[in-house]
C-alpha positions in Angstrom: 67.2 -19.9 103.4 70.5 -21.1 103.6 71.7 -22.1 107.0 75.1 -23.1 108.4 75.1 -25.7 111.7 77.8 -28.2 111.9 77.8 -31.5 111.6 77.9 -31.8 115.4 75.2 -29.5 115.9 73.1 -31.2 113.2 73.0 -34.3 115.5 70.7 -33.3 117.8 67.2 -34.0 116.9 65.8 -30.7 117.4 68.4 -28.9 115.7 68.2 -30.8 112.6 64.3 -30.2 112.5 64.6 -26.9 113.0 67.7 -26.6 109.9 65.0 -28.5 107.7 62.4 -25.4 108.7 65.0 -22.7 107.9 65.9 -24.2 104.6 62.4 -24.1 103.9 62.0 -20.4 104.2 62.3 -18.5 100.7 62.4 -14.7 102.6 58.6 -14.1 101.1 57.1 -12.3 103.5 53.8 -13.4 102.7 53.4 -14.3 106.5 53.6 -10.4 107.3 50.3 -9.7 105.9 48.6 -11.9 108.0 50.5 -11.6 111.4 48.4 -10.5 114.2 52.0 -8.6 116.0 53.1 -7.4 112.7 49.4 -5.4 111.9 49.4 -4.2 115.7 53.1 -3.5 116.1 54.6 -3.1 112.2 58.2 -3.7 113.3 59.7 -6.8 111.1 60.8 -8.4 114.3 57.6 -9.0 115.2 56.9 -10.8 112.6 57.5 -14.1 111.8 60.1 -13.8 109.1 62.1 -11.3 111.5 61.6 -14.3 114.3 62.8 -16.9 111.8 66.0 -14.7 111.7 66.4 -14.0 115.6 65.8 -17.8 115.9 68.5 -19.2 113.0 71.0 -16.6 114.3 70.5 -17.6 118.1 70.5 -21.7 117.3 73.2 -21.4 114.9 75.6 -19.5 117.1 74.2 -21.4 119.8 74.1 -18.1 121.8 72.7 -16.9 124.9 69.3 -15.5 124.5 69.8 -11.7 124.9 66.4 -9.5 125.7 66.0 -8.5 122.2 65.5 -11.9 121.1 63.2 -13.2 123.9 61.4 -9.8 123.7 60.2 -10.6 120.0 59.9 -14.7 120.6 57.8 -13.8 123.6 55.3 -11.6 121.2 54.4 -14.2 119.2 50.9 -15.4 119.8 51.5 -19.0 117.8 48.2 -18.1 116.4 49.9 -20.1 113.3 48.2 -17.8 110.3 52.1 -17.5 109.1 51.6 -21.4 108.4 48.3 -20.9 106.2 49.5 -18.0 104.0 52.8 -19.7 103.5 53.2 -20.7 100.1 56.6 -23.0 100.8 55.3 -25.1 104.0 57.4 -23.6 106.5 56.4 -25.3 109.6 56.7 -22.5 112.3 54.9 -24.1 114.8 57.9 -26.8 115.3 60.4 -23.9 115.1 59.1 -21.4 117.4 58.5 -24.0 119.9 62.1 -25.1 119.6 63.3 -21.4 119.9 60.9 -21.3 123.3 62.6 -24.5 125.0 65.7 -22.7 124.2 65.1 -19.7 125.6 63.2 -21.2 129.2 66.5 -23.4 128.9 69.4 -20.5 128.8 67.7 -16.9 129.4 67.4 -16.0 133.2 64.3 -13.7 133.2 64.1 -10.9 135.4 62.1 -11.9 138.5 58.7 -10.8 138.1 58.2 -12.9 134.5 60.1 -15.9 136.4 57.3 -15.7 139.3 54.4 -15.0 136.7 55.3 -17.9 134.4 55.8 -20.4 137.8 52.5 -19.4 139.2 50.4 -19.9 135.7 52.4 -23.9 135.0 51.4 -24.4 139.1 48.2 -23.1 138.5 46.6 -23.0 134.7 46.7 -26.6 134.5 45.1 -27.8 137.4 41.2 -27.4 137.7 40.9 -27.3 141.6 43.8 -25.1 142.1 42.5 -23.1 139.1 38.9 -22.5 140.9 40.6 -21.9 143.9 42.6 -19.2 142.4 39.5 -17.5 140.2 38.0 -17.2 143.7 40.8 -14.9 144.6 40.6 -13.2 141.6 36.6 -12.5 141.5 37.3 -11.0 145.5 40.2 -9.0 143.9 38.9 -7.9 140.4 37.0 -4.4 142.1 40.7 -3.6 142.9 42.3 -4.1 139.2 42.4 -0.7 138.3 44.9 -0.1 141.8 47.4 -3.1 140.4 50.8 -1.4 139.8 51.5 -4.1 137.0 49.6 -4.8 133.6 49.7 -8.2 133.8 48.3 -8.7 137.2 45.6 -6.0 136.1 44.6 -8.3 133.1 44.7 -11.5 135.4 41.6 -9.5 137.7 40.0 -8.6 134.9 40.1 -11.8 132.8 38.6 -13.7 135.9 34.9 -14.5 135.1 32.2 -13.2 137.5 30.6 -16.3 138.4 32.7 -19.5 138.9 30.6 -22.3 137.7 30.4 -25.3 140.3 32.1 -28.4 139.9 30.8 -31.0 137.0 30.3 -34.7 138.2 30.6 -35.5 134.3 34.3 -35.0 134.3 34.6 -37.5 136.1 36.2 -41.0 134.6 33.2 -43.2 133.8 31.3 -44.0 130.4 28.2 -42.6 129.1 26.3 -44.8 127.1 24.8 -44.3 123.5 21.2 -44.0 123.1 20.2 -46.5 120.7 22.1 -48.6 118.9 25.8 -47.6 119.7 27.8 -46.2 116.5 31.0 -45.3 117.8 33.3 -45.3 120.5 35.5 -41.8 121.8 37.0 -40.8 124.3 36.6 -37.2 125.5 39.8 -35.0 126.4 37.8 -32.8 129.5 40.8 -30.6 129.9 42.2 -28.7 132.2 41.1 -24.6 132.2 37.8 -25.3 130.6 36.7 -27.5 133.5 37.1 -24.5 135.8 35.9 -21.8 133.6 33.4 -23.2 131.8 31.5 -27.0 132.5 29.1 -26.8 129.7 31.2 -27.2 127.0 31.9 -30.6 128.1 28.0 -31.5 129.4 26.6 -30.3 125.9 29.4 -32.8 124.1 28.4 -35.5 126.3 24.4 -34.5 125.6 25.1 -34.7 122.1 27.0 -37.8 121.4 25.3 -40.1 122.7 22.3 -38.9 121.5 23.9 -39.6 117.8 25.0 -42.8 119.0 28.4 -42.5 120.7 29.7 -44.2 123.7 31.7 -41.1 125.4 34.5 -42.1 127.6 36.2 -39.9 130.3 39.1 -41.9 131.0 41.4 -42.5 134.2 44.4 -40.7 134.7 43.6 -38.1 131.4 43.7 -34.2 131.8 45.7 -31.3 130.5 47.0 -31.9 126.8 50.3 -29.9 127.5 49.8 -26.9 125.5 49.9 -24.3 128.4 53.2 -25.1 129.5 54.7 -26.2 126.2 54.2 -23.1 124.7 56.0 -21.4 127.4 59.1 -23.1 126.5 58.5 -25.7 129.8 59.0 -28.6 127.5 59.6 -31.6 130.4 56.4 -30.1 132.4 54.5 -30.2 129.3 55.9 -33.8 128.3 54.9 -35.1 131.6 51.7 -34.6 131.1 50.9 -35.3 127.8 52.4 -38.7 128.3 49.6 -39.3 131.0 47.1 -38.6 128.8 49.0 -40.6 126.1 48.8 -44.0 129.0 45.1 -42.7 130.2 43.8 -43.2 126.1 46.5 -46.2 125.0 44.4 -48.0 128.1 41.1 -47.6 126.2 42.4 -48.4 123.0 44.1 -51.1 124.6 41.0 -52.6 126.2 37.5 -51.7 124.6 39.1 -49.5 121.6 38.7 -46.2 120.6 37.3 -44.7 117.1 38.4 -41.0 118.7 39.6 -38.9 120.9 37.8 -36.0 120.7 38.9 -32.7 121.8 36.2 -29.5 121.8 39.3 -27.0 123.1 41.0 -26.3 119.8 43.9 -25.3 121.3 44.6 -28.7 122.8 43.5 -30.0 119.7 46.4 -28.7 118.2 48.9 -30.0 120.4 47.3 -33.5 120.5 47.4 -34.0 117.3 51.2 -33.0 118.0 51.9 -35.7 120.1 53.7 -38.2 116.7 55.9 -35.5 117.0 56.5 -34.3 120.4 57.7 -37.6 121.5 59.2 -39.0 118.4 62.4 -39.9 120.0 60.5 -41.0 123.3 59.7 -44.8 124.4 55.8 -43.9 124.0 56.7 -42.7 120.4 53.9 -45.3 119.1 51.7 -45.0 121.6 51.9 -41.2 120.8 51.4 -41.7 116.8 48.7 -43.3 117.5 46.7 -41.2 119.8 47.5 -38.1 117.5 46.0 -40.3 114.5 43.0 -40.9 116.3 42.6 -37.0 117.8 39.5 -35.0 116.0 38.4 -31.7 116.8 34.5 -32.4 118.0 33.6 -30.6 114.3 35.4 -33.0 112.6 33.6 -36.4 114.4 30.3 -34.7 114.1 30.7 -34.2 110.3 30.6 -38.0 110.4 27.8 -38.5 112.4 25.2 -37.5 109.8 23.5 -34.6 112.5 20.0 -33.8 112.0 18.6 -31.2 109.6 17.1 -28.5 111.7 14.5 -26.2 110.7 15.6 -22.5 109.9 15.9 -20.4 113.3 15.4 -16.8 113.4 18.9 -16.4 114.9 22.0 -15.3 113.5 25.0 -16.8 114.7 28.4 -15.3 114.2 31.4 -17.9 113.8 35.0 -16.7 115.4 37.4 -19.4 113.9 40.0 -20.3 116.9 43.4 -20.0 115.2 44.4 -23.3 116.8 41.1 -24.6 114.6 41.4 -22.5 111.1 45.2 -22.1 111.2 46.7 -25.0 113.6 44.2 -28.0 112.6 43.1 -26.5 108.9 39.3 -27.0 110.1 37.7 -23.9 108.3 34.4 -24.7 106.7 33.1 -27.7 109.5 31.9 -25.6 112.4 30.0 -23.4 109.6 28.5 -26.0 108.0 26.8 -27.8 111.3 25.4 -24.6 112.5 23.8 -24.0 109.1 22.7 -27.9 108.9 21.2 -26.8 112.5 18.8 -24.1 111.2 21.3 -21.2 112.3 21.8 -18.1 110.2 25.9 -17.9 110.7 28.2 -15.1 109.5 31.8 -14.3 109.7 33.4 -10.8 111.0 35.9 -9.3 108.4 39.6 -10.5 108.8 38.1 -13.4 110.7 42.0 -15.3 110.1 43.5 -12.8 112.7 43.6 -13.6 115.7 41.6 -12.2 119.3 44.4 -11.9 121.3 43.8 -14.7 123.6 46.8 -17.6 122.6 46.6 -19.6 125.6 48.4 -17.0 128.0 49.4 -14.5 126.1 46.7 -12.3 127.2 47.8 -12.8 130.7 51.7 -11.9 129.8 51.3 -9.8 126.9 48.4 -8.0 128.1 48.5 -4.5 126.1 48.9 -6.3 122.5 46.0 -8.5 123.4 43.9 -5.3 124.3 44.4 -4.5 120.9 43.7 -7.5 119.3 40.9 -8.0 121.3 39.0 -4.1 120.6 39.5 -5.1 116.9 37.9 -8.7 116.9 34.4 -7.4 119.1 34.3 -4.6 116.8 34.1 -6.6 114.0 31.9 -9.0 115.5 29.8 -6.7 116.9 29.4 -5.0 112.6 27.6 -8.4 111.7 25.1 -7.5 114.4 24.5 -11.2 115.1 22.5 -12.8 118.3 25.0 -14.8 119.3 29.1 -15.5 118.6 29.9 -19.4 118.4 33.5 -20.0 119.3 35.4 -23.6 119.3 38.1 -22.8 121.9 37.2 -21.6 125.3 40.2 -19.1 125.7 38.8 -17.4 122.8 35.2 -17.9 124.4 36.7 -15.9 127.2 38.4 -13.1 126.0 35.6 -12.2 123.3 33.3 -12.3 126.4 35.0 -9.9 128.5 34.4 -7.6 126.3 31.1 -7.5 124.4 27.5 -7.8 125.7 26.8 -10.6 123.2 26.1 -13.6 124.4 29.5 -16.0 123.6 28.8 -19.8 123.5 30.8 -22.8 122.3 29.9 -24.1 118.8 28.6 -27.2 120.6 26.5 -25.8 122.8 24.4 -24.1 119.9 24.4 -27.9 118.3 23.0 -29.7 121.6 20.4 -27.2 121.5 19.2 -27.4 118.4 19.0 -30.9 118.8 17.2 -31.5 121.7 19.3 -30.3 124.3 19.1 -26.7 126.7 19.1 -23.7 125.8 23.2 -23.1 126.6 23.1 -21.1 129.4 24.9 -17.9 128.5 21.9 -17.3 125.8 19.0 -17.9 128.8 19.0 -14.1 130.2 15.8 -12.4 128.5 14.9 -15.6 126.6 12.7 -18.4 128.1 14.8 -21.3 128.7 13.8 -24.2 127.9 13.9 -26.6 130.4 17.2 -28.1 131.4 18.4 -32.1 131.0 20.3 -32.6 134.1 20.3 -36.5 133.9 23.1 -37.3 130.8 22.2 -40.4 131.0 18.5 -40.0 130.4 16.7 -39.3 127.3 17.8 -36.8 124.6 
């Protein structure tokens, strides 16, 4: 694509990244046929070669952001499938980010989205305020249907039904291998999945150092970012992804790290981000360095040699996050440890598009993600499996909210198989086996 900024304009960092994207771009449209908005919607704009064209027409002209262009910006899930059916390596991701900052930085939005978008960066990443707010929501969720606004309608009815209480493992501290110790990580705990789900995190713990990890939760780490990057809130999200960046150059600092392992594809993603997020930034090596050392917990397992379990009469169906297949290119891992676990596992059909979820896109683009939603259960629900294994717990939740089917995070089913609990969300109408409360303890 041929572009035009000045000299002057190609000065600026994020300009001239964004030029090197355009160029980049050959008009294909390959990325049409696997866009979730462009399936749902079929207008071009809502696709990502129509946002490519919004975006290089609003940077080069440096314009104002009119509603046209925000509208179809703010449609885009980042799901990132454009990037894996791309056959000339445009690198959207970077681009629509840019676009995003942008926008936050020169669009007024009318009042309600201003007030929506303020509430979820107060509130999203911050566990306590988070539980304190789905407590609200679980008292207000009978009234959803009355809400005058879609968005506040899918806020009630995303809100899960039982909050789970607070997990002492999230804590910082270190849990120590059993046996002789193999490697050292560090655990991101996150941010939303500490108030929506605490298992996640207690079944990584279980099984790590059961294979011989020393699992640190380290001081000062929490949120990776992602939530308020992707809404264009680029100095919020920078703030805190330098903590974290301080929190893990500590540990590698003092004892080392091997890892920092992430179970939350979607902060995967941006983690492994961080080289470029602050490449002009005085943590810029400190930042390489943490995103060269970030793994998805699929990708450490893979080198932990995990036990050959026998065959299980239980068929597990595998939703790939987008953040995982399309953001990270981990496609085949997740698959291949349930199967080495004695699991039966099956894909639904057009398992590269996405559920709707996208961080908080089902929150502020709540009728598209209806959609996207009704068509990934019903494709789940065709393989007729036990249970859906999911890497990303916005996923988890929005494939939940909607299907009967027990939904459980990959590692969860891997715990278990290895010694660990049954996960929870499985133990109505089977007979749980009994629970390992004490991490520390035996496997």
């Amino acid at each position: 694509m041929k572009t035009e900024f000045t000299a002057e304009q190609l000065q600026d960092p994020a300009i001239a990244r964004s030029n090197q994207i355009l160029r980049a771009c050959v008009h294909c449209g390959f990325c049409t046929a696997t866009c979730p908005t462009y399936q749902v919607l079929g207008d071009e704009l809502d696709s990502p070669r129509g946002r490519i064209y919004l975006i290089k027409d609003m940077l080069e002209n440096e314009r104002v952001p009119d509603e046209k262009t925000v509208k179809h910006i703010d449609r885009c899930l980042s799901c990132l499938a454009c990037m894996t059916t791309c056959p000339s390596g445009v690198h959207y991701m970077h681009l629509v980010d840019h676009a995003r900052d942008y926008i936050e930085k020169r669009y007024k939005r009318p009042f309600g989205d201003r007030a929506l978008r303020w509430i979820l960066a107060r509130i999203l990443p911050y566990p306590m305020r988070f539980r304190v707010a789905l407590l609200g929501a679980k008292i207000g969720r009978p009234f959803a249907a009355l809400m005058p606004d879609a968005r506040l309608r899918a806020m009630l009815e995303m809100a899960p039904k039982q909050v789970p209480p607070v997990s002492r493992n999230d804590d910082p501290q270190t849990f120590a291998a059993h046996g002789t110790p193999r490697k050292r990580v560090a655990l991101m705990t996150g941010c939303a999945q500490r108030a929506l789900n605490t298992d996640i995190n207690d079944a990584t713990i279980r099984l790590l150092t059961r294979l011989g990890c020393e699992v640190v939760i380290a001081e000062g780490a929490g949120c990776c970012g992602a939530l308020t990057h992707h809404m264009g809130k680029t100095d919020e999200s920078h703030r805190t992804a330098a903590r974290n960046i301080r929190a893990w150059t500590r540990e590698i600092e003092g004892k080392g790290l091997d890892a920092v392992v992430i179970n939350t594809s979607g902060c995967g993603t941006t983690v492994k981000d961080y080289g470029h997020m602050f490449r002009d930034h005085a943590l810029a090596e400190q930042a390489a360095t943490v995103a060269g050392l970030a793994c998805d917990i699929s990708e450490l397992l893979m080198q932990l040699d995990l036990p050959e379990g026998a065959p299980r009469e239980m068929t597990v169906a595998y939703h790939a996050a987008c953040s995982l297949q399309h953001g990270q290119q981990i496609k085949t891992y997740p698959k291949d440890l349930l199967k080495r676990a004695g699991f039966t596992v099956v894909e639904p059909a057009d398992s590269h598009l996405c559920c709707g979820s996208a961080g908080t896109y089902n929150l502020m683009q709540p009728e598209i993600s209806r959609q996207l939603k009704a068509r990934k259960v019903r494709t789940l629900e065709a393989r007729n499996p036990d249970v859906i294994a999911a890497g990303n717990i916005g996923c988890m939740m929005q494939i939940g909210s909607a299907t009967g089917i027990p939904v459980v995070h990959t590692v969860e089913l891997l715990d278990w198989a290895t010694g660990g609990p049954m996960p929870p969300a499985m133990q109505a109408g089977h007979s749980a086996e009994p629970r390992i409360p004490n991490l520390r303890g035996a496997p």
